[in-house]
Every structure is written in structure tokens, then in C-alpha cells.
N, C-alpha and C positions, 0 to 999 in steps of 0.2 A: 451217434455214438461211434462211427466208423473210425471218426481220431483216434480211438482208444482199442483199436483191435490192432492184433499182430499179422500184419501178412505176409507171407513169405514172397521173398524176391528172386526166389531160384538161384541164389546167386555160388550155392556150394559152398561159401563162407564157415558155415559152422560142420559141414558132412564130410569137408575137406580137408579139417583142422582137427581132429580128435584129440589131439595131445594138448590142446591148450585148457582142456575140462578136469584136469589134474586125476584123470584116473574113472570116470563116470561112465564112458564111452568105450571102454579096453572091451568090455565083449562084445563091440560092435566093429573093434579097429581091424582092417585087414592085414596089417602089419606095417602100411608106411602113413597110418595117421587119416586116411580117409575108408568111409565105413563100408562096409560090407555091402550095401545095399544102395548106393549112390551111382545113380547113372552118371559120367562123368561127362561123355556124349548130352545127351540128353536136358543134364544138370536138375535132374529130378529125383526124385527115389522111388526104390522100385515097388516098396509096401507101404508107401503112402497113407494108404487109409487102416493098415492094420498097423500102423508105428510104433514100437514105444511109449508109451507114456511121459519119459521121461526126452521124447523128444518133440512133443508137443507143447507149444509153451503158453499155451493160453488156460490147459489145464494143469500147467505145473503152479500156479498162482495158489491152489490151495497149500504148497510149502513156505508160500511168503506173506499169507493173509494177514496174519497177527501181526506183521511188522511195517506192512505197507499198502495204500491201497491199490487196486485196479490198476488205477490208472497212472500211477508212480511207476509200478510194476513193467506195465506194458513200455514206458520210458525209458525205463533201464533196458527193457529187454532189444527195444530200437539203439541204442546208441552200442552194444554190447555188438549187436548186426553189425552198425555199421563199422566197429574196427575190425571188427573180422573181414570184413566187405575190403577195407581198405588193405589190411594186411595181403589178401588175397591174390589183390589187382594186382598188386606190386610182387608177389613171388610169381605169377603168372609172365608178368612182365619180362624178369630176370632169368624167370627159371630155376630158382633156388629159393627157399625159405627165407623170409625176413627176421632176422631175429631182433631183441631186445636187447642183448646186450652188448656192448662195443669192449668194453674195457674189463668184464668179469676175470678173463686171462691174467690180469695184470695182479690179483688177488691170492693169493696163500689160503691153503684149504683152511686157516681157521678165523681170515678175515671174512671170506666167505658166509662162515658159519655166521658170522656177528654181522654181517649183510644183509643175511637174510632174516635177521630181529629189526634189522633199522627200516627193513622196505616197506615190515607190518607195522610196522613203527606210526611210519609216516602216511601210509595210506588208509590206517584209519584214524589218524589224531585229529579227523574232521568229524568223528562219531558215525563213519559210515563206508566202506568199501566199498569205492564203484567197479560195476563190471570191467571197464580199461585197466584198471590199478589192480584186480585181481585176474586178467589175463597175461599182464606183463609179468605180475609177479609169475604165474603158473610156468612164464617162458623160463625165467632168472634158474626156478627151481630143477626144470626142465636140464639145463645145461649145467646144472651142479648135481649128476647123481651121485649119491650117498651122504653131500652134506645136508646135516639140521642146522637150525635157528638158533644160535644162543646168544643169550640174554648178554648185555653189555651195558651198563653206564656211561653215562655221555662224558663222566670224570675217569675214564679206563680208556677211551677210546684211543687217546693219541699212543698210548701205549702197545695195542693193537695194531693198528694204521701207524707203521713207525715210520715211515717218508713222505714227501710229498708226493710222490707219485700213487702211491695207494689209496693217498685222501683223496686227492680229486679223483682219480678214477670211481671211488665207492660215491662219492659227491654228486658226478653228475649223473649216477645210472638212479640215485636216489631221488632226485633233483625232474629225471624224467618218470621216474611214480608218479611223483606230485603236479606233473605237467600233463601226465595225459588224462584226465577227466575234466575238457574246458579250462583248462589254465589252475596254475596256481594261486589256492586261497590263501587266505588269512590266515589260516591255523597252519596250514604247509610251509610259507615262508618266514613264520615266527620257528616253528622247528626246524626246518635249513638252516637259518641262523643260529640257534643254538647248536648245530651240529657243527658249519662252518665256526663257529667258537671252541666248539672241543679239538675240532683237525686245524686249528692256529690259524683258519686263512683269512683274508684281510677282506675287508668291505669291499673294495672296487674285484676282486676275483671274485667272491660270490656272484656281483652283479653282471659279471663276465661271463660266469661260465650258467646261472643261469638264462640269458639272454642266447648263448650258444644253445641252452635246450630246445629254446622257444622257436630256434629259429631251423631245428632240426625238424620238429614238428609239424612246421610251417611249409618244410621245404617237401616231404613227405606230399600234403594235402594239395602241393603246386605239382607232382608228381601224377596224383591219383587225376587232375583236371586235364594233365596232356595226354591222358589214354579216353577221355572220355568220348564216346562216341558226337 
């Protein structure tokens, strides 16, 4: 049964990262996103054995029982690691945060607003939110404080998004939801499509720009191998 346990790889990834839990971890935050109690030296914590509950994850499974099992569970909860793991490497590396978003700037506070309906949109039009798709969104949200989510029709949209420049920009950050859990499925690129339908753009740029996601994702994980020891 050892496949199906959690174990921690010391890696600071989630003790270092408070702000991507959208709110869960604030009275643990010391103020820049890593917790109170995180050896940074070390890369341990320092109450270990009297933690949190809510930072234990192999007993937080009694809040997902009814929905999944065990060992679905503990799955998500490794792949959840490892972007964090990955984000990590890579702001360690630079020395600055990674963010999620490239083109959010390029948006008007109330495309924005209709951006952040489209990201819940699309990451769960698969009947399921994975941990990647709901730590990017927690970034998006992150860098838009005070805007909500409002609701838009796909037959409104170009009215919203009045240039090209704002479609593709909302396009490929959308584009990258649906790419970061293992690639985009079936039910993501029928909804790109329909969305690349309401923002006017043409077949070969869909497959242009999302081919530019894939290969950003790609270039990321070629990233995290040249730091490997």
C-alpha cells in the first residue's frame, strides 16, 4: 500500500507558497506567503508533529471521502505537489515568483471580471477541477484584487473582448487552464473552440496559439531538468 501514501519530500513547495490556497493558510502566513513555522534553512517545520490538521493530508481525506477514493485522493494530492515542486524550482532559480499570468495587463477591469467565469468555465467543463487548474486559477485571482467573476454568454462575448488583442490574450491564459492538468481533453478543446468561435478567430490561430501553450509548458518542464541535480 506504500503507492497510495503521501509523503512529504521536504521540498517547501506548499510551506512556501501560502497565497496559492486562496485564503486557508492566512493565519499561518508571515506576511510574504511562507508560514510561520517553516524552517527555510532546514526546509522542515518546526511543529511538525503538533501541525495543523488542515496541514496534514493524509487526514484531510475525510473532506473528500464522499467524492473520491483513497487513492484517487492521494493522486491528486501528488500531482498538486509536484506543481508546486515545479513552481518553486523555478522561482528559486530566478529569484522572483513565477506567475500565471502573461497577458492579464492587457484586460480592462471588466474583461477581467468575464475572465474569471471563462477560467471556471473551462476547468471544470470536464465534471472535475484539478488541483493545477485550481492553483492557476487561485494565481489569475491573486493578481486581480477586487475583481469577481461574471457571468457572460459565449453570444456577448465579442462584445466584451472588442479587439483582437484582448481575445487572444483572454484565449491563450484560458487555453493554459486547460493545458495544465496532462494536456488538453476532449471536453476543453470542444470548448476553446467554441470560444475561438465567439472571439471570431480562425482555425489555423487556434491551432497556433494553442500549440504556443503546449510548448510553453513543455519549455517549463525542459527548465525544471536543467536544475536537476
Amino acid at each position: 500500500m506504500e503507492k497510495y501514501q503521501f509523503i512529504c519530500q521536504r521540498c517547501g513547495g506548499c510551506c512556501s507558497q501560502l497565497t496559492l490556497f486562496g485564503g486557508l493558510y492566512d493565519d499561518l502566513d508571515r506576511g510574504d506567503g511562507v508560514c510561520l513555522y517553516y524552517n527555510m534553512r532546514l526546509k522542515s517545520c518546526n511543529i511538525y508533529n503538533n501541525r495543523p490538521m488542515k496541514c496534514q493530508v493524509e487526514r484531510q481525506f475525510v473532506d473528500f471521502a464522499s467524492e473520491m477514493s483513497f487513492e484517487s485522493y492521494v493522486e491528486l494530492c501528488k500531482k498538486g505537489c509536484s506543481f508546486l515542486q515545479n513552481k518553486q524550482i523555478l522561482s528559486d532559480r530566478w529569484g522572483k515568483p513565477v506567475e500565471a499570468s502573461v497577458f492579464i495587463q492587457n484586460l480592462s477591469a471588466e474583461q477581467q471580471s468575464v475572465f474569471l467565469h471563462l477560467i471556471h468555465e473551462i476547468a471544470s467543463v470536464d465534471g472535475v477541477v484539478a488541483l493545477e487548474e485550481q492553483h492557476m486559477m487561485d494565481i489569475f485571482q491573486s493578481q486581480m484584487p477586487g475583481i469577481v467573476p461574471i457571468k457572460c454568454s459565449h453570444e456577448e462575448l465579442s462584445k466584451v473582448f472588442n479587439s483582437k488583442r484582448v481575445r487572444v490574450s483572454a484565449f491563450l491564459e484560458i487555453a493554459a487552464i486547460a493545458q495544465a492538468e496532462s494536456g488538453i481533453n476532449i471536453e476543453e478543446r470542444q470548448y476553446l473552440d467554441s470560444l475561438a468561435a465567439a472571439f471570431d478567430l480562425k482555425d489555423f490561430e487556434v491551432d497556433d496559439m494553442i500549440s504556443w501553450v503546449v510548448r510553453q509548458f513543455n519549455l517549463i518542464s525542459e527548465a525544471q531538468a536543467f536544475m536537476e541535480d
